[in-house]
One Martini backbone bead per residue (centre of mass of N, CA, C, O) as a GRO file, in nm:
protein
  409
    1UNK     BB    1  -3.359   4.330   7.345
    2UNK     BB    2  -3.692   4.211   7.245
    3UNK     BB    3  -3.849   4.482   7.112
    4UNK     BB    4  -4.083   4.318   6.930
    5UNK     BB    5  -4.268   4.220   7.207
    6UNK     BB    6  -4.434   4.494   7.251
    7UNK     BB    7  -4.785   4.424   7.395
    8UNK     BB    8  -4.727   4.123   7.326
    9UNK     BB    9  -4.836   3.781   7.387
   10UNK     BB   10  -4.593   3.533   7.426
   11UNK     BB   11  -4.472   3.277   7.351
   12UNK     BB   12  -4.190   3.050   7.428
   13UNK     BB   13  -4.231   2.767   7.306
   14UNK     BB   14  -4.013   2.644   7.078
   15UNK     BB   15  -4.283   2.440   6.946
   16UNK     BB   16  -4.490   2.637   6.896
   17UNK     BB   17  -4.501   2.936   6.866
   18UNK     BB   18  -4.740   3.095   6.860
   19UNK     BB   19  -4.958   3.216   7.049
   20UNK     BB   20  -5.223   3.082   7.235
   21UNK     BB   21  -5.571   3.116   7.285
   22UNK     BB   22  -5.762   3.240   7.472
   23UNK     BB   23  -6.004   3.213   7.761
   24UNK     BB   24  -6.100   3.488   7.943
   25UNK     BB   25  -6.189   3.688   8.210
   26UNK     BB   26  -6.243   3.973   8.288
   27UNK     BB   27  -6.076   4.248   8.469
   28UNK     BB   28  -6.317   4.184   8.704
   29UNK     BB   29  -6.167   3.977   8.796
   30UNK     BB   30  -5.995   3.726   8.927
   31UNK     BB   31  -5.770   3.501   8.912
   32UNK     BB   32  -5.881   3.260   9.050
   33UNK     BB   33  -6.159   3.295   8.802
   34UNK     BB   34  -5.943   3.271   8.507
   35UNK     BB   35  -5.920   3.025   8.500
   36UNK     BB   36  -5.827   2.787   8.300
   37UNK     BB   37  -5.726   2.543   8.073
   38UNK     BB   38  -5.497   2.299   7.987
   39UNK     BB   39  -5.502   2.484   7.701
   40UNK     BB   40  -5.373   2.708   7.839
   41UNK     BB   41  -5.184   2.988   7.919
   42UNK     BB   42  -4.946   3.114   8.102
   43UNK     BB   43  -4.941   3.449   8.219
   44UNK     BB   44  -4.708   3.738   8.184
   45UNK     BB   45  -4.657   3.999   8.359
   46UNK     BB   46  -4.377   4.303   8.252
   47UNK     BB   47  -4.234   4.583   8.409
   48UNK     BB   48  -4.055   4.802   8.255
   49UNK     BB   49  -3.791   5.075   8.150
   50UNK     BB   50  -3.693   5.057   7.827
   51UNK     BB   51  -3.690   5.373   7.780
   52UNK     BB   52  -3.503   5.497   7.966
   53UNK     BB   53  -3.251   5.644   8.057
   54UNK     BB   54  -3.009   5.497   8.122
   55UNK     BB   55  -3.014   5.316   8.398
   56UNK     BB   56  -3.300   5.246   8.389
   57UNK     BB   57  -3.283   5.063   8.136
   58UNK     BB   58  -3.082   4.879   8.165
   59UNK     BB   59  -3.202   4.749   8.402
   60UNK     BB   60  -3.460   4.663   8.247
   61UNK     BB   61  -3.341   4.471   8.063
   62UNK     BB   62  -3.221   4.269   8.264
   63UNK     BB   63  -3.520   4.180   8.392
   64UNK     BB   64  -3.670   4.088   8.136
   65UNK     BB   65  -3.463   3.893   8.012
   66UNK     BB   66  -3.477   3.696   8.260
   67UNK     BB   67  -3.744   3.652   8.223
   68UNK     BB   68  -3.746   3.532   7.954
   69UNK     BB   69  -3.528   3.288   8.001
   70UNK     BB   70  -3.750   3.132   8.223
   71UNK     BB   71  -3.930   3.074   8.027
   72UNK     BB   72  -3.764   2.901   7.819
   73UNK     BB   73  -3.671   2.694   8.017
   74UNK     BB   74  -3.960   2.575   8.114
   75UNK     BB   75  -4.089   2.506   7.822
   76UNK     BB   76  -3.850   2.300   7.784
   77UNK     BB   77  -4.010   2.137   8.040
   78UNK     BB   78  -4.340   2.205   7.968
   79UNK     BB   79  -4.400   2.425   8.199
   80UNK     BB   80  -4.715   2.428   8.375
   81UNK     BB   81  -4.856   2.200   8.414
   82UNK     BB   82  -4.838   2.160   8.079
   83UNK     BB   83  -4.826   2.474   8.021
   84UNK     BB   84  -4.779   2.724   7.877
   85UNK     BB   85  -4.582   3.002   7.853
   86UNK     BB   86  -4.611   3.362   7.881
   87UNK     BB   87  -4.505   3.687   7.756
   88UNK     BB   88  -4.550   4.027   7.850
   89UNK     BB   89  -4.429   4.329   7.739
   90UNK     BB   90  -4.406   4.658   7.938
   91UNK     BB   91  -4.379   5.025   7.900
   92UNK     BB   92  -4.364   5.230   8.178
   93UNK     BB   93  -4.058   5.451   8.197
   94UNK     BB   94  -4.065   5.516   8.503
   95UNK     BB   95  -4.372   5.553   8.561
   96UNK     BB   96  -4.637   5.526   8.739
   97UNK     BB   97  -4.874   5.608   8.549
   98UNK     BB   98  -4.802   5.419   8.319
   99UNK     BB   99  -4.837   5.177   8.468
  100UNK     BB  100  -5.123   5.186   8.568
  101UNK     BB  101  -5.229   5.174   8.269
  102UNK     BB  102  -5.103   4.898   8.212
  103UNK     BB  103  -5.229   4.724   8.441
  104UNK     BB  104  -5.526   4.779   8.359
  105UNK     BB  105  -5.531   4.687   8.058
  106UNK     BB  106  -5.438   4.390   8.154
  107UNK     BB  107  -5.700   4.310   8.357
  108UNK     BB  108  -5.920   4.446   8.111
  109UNK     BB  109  -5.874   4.206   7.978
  110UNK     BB  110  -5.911   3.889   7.780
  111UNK     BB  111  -5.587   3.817   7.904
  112UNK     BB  112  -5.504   3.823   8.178
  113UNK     BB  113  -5.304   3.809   8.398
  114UNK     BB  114  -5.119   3.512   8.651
  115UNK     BB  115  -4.865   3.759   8.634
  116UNK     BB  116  -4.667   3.986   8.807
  117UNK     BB  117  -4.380   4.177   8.711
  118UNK     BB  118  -4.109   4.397   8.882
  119UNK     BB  119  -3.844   4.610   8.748
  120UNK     BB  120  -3.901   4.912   8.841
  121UNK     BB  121  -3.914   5.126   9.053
  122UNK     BB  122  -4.043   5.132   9.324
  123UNK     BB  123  -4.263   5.362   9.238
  124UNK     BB  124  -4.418   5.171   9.102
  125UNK     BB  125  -4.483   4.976   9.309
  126UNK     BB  126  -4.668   5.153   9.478
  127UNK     BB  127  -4.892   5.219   9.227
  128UNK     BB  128  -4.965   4.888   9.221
  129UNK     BB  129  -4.968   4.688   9.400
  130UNK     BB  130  -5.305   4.751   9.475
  131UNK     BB  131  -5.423   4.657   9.198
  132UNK     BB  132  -5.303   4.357   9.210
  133UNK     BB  133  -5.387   4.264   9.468
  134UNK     BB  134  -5.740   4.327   9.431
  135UNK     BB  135  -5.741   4.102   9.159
  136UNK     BB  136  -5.553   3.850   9.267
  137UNK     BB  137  -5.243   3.876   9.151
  138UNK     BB  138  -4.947   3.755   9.148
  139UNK     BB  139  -4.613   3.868   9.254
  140UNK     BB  140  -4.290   4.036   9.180
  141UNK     BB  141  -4.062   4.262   9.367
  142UNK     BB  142  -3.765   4.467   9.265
  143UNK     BB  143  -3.900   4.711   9.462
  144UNK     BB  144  -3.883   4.819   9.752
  145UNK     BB  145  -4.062   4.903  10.006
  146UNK     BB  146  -4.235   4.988  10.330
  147UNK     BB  147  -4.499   4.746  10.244
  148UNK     BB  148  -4.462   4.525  10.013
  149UNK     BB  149  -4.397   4.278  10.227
  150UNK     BB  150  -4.716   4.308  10.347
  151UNK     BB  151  -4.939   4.061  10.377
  152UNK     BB  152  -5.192   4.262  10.522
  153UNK     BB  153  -5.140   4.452  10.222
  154UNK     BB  154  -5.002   4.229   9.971
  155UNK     BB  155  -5.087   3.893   9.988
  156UNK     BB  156  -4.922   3.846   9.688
  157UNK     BB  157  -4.677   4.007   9.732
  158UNK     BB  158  -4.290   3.927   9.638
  159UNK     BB  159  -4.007   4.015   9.718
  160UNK     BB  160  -3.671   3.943   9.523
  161UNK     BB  161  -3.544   4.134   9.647
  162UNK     BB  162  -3.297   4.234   9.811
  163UNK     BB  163  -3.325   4.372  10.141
  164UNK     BB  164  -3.215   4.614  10.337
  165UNK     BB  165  -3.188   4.436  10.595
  166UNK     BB  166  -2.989   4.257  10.444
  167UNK     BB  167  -2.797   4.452  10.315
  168UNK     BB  168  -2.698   4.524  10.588
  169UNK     BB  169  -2.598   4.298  10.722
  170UNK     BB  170  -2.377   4.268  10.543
  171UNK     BB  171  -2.215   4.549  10.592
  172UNK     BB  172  -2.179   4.451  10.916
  173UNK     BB  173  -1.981   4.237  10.845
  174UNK     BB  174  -1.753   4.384  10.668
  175UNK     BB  175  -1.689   4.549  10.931
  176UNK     BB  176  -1.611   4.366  11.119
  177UNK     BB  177  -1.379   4.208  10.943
  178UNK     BB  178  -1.210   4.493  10.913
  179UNK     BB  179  -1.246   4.697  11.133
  180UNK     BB  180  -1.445   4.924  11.178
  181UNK     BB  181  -1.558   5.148  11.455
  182UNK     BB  182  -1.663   5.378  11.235
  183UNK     BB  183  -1.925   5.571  11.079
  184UNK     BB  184  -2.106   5.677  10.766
  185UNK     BB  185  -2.430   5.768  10.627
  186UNK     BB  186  -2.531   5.741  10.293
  187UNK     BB  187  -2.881   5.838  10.185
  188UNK     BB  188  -3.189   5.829   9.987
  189UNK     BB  189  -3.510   5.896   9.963
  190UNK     BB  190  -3.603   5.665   9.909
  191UNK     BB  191  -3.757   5.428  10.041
  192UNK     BB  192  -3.555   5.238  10.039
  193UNK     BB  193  -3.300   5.456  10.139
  194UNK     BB  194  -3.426   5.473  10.398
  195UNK     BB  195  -3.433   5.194  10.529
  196UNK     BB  196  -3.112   5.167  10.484
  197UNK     BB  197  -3.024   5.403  10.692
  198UNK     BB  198  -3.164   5.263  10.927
  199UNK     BB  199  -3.054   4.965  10.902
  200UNK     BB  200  -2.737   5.064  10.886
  201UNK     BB  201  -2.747   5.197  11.188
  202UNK     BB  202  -2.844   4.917  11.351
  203UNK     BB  203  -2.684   4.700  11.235
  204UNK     BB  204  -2.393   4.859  11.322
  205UNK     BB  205  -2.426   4.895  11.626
  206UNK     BB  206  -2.472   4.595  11.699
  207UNK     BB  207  -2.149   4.555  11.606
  208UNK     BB  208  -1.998   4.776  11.747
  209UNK     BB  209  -2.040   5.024  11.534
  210UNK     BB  210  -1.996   5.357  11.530
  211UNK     BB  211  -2.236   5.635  11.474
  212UNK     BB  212  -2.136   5.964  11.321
  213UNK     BB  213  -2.359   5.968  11.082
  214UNK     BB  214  -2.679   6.073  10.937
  215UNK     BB  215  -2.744   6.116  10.561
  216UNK     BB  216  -2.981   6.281  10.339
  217UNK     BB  217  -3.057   6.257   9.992
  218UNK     BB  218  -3.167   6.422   9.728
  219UNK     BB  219  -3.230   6.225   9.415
  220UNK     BB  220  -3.236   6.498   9.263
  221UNK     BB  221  -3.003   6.620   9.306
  222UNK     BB  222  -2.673   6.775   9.186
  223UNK     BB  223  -2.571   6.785   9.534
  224UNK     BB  224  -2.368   6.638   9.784
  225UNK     BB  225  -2.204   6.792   9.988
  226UNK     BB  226  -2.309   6.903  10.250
  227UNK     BB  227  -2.319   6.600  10.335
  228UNK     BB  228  -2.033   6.530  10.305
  229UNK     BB  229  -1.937   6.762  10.498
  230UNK     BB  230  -2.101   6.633  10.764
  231UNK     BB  231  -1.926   6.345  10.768
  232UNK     BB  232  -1.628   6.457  10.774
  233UNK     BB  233  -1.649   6.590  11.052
  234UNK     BB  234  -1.679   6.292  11.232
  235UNK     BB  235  -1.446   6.087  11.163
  236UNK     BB  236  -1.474   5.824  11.007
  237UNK     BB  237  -1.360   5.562  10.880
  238UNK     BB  238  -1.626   5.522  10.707
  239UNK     BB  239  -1.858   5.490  10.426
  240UNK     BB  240  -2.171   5.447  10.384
  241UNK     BB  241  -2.353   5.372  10.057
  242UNK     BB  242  -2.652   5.483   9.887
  243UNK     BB  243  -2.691   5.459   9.569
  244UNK     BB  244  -2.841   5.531   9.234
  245UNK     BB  245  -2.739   5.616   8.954
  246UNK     BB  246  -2.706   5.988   8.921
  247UNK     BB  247  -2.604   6.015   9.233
  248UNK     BB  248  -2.349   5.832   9.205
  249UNK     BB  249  -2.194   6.060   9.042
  250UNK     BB  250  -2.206   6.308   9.218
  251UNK     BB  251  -2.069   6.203   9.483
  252UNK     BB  252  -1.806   6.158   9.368
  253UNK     BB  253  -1.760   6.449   9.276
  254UNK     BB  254  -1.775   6.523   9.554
  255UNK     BB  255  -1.536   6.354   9.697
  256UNK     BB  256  -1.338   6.472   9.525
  257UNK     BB  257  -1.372   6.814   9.556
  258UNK     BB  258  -1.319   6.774   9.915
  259UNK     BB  259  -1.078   6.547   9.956
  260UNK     BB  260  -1.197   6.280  10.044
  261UNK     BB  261  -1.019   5.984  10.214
  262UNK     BB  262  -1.220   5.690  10.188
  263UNK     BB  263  -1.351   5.443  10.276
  264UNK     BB  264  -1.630   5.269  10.044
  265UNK     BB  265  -1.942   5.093  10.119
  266UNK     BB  266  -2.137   4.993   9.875
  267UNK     BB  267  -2.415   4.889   9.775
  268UNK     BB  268  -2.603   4.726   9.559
  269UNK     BB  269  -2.688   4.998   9.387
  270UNK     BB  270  -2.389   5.063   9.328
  271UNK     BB  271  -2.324   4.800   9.155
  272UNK     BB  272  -2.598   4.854   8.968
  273UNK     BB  273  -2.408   5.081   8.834
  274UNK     BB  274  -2.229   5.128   8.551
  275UNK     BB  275  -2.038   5.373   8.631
  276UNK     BB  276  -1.829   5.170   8.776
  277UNK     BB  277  -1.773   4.945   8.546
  278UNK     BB  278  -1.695   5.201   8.333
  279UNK     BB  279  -1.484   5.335   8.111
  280UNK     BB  280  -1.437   5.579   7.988
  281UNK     BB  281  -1.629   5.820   7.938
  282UNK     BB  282  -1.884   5.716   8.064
  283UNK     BB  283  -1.718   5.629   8.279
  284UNK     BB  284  -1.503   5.536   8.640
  285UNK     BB  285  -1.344   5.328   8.572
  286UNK     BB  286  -0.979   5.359   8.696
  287UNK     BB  287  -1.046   5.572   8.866
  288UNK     BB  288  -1.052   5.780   9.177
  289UNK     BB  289  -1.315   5.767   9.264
  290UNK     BB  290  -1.307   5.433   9.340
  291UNK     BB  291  -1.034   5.369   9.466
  292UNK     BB  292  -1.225   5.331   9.778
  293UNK     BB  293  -1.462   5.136   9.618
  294UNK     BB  294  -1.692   4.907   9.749
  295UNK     BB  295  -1.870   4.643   9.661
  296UNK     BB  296  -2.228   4.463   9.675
  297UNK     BB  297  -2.263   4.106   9.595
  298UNK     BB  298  -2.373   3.818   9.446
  299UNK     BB  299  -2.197   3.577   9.360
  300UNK     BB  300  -2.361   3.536   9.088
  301UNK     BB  301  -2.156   3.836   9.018
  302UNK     BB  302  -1.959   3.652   8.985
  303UNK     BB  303  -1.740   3.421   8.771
  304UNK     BB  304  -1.828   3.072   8.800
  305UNK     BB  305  -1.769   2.761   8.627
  306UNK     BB  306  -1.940   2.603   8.858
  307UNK     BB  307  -2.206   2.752   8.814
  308UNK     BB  308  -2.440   2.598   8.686
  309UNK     BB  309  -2.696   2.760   8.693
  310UNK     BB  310  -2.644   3.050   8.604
  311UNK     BB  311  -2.470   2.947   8.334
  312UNK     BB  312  -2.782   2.891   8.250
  313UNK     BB  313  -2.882   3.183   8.255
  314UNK     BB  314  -2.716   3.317   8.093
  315UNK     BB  315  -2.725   3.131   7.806
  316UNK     BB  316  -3.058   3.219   7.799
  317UNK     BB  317  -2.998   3.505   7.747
  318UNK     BB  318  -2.794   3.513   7.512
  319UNK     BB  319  -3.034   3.403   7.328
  320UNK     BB  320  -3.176   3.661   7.315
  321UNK     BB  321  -2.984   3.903   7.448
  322UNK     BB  322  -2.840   4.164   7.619
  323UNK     BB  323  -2.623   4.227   7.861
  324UNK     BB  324  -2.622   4.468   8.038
  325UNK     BB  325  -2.647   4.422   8.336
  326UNK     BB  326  -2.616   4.288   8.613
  327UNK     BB  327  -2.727   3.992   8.814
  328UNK     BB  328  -2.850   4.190   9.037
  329UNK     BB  329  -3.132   4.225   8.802
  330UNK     BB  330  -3.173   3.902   8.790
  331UNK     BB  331  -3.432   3.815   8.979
  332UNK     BB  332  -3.692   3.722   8.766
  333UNK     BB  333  -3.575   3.434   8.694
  334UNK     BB  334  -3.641   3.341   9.010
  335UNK     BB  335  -3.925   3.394   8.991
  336UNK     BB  336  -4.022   3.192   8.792
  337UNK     BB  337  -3.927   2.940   8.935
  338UNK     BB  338  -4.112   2.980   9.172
  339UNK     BB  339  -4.386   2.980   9.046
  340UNK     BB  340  -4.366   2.729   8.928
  341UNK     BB  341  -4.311   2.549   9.223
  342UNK     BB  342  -4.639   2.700   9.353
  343UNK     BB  343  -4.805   2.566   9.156
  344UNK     BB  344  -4.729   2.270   9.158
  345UNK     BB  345  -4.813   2.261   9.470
  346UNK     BB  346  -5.089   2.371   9.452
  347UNK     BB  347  -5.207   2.230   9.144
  348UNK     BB  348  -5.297   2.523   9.052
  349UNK     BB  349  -5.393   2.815   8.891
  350UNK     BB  350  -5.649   2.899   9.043
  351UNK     BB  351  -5.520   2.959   9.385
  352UNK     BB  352  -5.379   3.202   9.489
  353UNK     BB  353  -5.394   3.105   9.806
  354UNK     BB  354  -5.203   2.855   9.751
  355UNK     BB  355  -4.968   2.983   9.607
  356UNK     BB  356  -4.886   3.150   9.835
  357UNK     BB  357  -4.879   2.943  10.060
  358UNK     BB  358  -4.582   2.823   9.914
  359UNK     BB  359  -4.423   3.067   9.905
  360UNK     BB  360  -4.412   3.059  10.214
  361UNK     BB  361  -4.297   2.755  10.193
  362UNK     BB  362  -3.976   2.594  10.267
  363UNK     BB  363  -4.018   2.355  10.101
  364UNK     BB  364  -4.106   2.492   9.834
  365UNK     BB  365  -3.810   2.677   9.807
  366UNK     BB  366  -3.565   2.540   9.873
  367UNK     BB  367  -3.491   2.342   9.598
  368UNK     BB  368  -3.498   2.556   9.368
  369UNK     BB  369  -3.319   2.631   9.080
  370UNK     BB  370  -3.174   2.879   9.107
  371UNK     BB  371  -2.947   3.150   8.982
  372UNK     BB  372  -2.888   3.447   9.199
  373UNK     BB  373  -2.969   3.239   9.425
  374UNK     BB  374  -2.989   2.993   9.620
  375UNK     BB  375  -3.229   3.120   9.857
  376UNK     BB  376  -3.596   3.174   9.940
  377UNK     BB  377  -3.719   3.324  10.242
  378UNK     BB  378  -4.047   3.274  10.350
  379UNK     BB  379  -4.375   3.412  10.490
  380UNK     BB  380  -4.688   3.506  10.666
  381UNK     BB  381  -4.566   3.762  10.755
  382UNK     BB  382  -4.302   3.806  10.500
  383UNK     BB  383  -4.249   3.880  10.194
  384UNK     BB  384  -3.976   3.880  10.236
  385UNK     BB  385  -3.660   3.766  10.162
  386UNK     BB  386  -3.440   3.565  10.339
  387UNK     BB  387  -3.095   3.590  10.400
  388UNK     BB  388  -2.790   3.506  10.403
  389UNK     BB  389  -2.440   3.636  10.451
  390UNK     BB  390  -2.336   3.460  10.209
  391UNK     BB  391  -2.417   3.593   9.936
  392UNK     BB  392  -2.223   3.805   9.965
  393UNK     BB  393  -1.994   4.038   9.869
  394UNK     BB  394  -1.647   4.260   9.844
  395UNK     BB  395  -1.581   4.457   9.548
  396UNK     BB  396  -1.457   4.606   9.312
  397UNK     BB  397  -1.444   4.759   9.025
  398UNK     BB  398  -1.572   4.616   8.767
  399UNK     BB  399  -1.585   4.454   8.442
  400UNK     BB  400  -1.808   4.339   8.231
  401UNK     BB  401  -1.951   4.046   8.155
  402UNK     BB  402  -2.254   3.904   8.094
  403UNK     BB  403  -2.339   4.055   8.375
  404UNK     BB  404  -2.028   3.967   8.537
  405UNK     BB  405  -1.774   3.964   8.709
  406UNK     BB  406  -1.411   3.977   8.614
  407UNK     BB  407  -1.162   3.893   8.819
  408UNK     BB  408  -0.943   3.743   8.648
  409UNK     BB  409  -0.917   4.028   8.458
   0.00000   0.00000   0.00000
């Protein structure tokens, strides 16, 4: 991550250099009112936590090269009906707090920005969402909260990262799959994994798969034994897991532990840790606590020198800096060509109600070159995007390079 950018407006445009001044409406205007003249640029504001310790920090560095990455894509292409694109980014630290008060500066500068992405964890997310929909202008949120997806709460509003229902969707694809007739569930207290505890246990019963335990940990928690101990005792077949950081390593360990020998499916959550996919010391790749357990991925997040899109997603952020953790986390790199093809089917960058109904609409998101997802479907009613069951993937704890599973490796 190109650390000199925090807290300065980047132009992207390689042949532009510094960034251009522009002339904007105080922060008390919403986007709309800010709108710019054809020799604006277009400002994009980024929130990340890239100061975080640990697994949150590398996931935001992720996040926001991503942002980064099709921001240089775009310029080089021209940028937005032929404004310049730039891009501000500023460290959250992964604080509500912190958050909020980055939020209201950038939209009470002489500068506001006409998009904001939030790089997670969901928590941000709850506490910035009303200030930036109220302000009126576009966001992109890939920590989905439990109302954010909520037109009717928060109608500029786009949820980017895949939502726990379409997630839980995929878990019981390939529970039917593999043939497991009974389950158990363990999911983390926070908004995301209460969601998808009950999202995997809707959607698993529709399979024909017998729920015989659904248990939630306290994400703050340093063992979570006692909940893998009532799941134990129901004898399922397989465990479905949601965790997310330090608490899946809690769990692993738990389950080492008390010498629970079960297959375990965890969720997209569980792939976008870095510990299971590193080796020793710092991770448990290629150890006991892994051996039973898949994740489940993108197809994007496995290497096909054949995906055209994608490898040049690769490209463009490995130009910028280091991809720290998987491409299951660059879904802002989507969010940003999606922005670009809903200003221009909208015609400019002032009517944000414009810009919003562009992203509702399915001609205009369909043909976009996304490069993490294939298609991204949105509504007037549901602002998260729907995914089709094949967009996923369940393969084991694999080795990473550039954001990527190397399963030929």
């Amino acid at each position: 991550m190109n650390q000199r950018n925090f807290g300065a407006w980047r132009g992207m445009k390689i042949a532009a250099g510094a960034a251009a001044a522009a002339l904007m409406l105080s922060g008390c205007s919403s986007a709309a009112d800010a709108g710019g003249s054809e020799d604006d640029p277009y400002r994009i504001l980024v929130l990340g936590a890239l100061s975080a310790e640990g697994v949150l920090g590398i996931n935001a560095s992720t996040s926001v090269l991503s942002a980064e990455a099709a921001v240089d894509v775009i310029n080089e292409e021209g940028g937005i009906l032929g404004r310049d694109v730039e891009i501000k980014i500023v460290d959250d630290q992964a604080d509500p707090t912190v958050a909020v008060t980055l939020v209201r500066e950038a939209i009470n500068s002489d500068t506001p920005p006409d998009a904001v992405l939030n790089s997670g964890p969901s928590t941000v997310a709850e506490a910035t969402l009303p200030i930036i929909s109220r302000a009126g202008i576009i966001s992109f949120n890939i920590g989905p909260t439990q109302t954010s997806f909520d037109p009717g709460q928060f109608p500029y509003n786009f949820d980017i990262a895949v939502g726990p229902l379409d997630v839980a969707g995929g878990v019981s694809t390939y529970f039917e799959e593999q043939g497991f007739g009974s389950a158990a569930v363990l999911h983390g207290s926070s908004s995301y994994g209460e969601t998808f505890g009950a999202a995997a246990t809707e959607s698993l019963e529709d399979a024909g798969v017998k729920i015989l335990g659904n248990e939630e940990y306290d994400v703050a928690s340093l063992d979570m034994t006692p909940q893998l101990e009532a799941l134990r005792a129901k004898k399922p077949d397989a465990l479905v897991l949601d965790a997310y950081g330090a608490p899946l390593g809690y769990i692993l360990q738990g389950l080492e532990k008390i010498g629970w020998d079960i297959p375990i499916v965890g969720n997209t959550s569980v792939a976008a840790t870095a510990l299971v996919n590193t080796p020793p010391p710092s991770g448990v790749l290629g150890t006991d606590q892994v051996k039973n357990l898949v994740m489940q991925v993108f197809h994007s997040t496995v290497h096909d020198p054949a995906a055209e899109e994608t490898n040049r997603s690769v490209e463009a952020m490995l130009s910028i800096g280091e991809i720290k953790a998987t491409l299951i986390l660059a879904t802002n790199y989507d969010a940003v060509i999606l922005l670009k093809a809903a200003v221009e089917s909208a015609g400019g960058t002032d009517d944000v109600d414009a810009i919003a109904a562009a992203i509702e609409d399915p001609e205009v998101t369909r043909n976009v070159p996304t490069a993490m997802l294939t298609e991204y479907v949105f509504s007037d009613t549901r602002h998260a995007a729907v995914f089709p069951g094949t967009e996923f993937r369940f393969i084991p704890p694999t080795a990473i390079k550039d954001g990527q599973f190397h399963l030929e490796d």
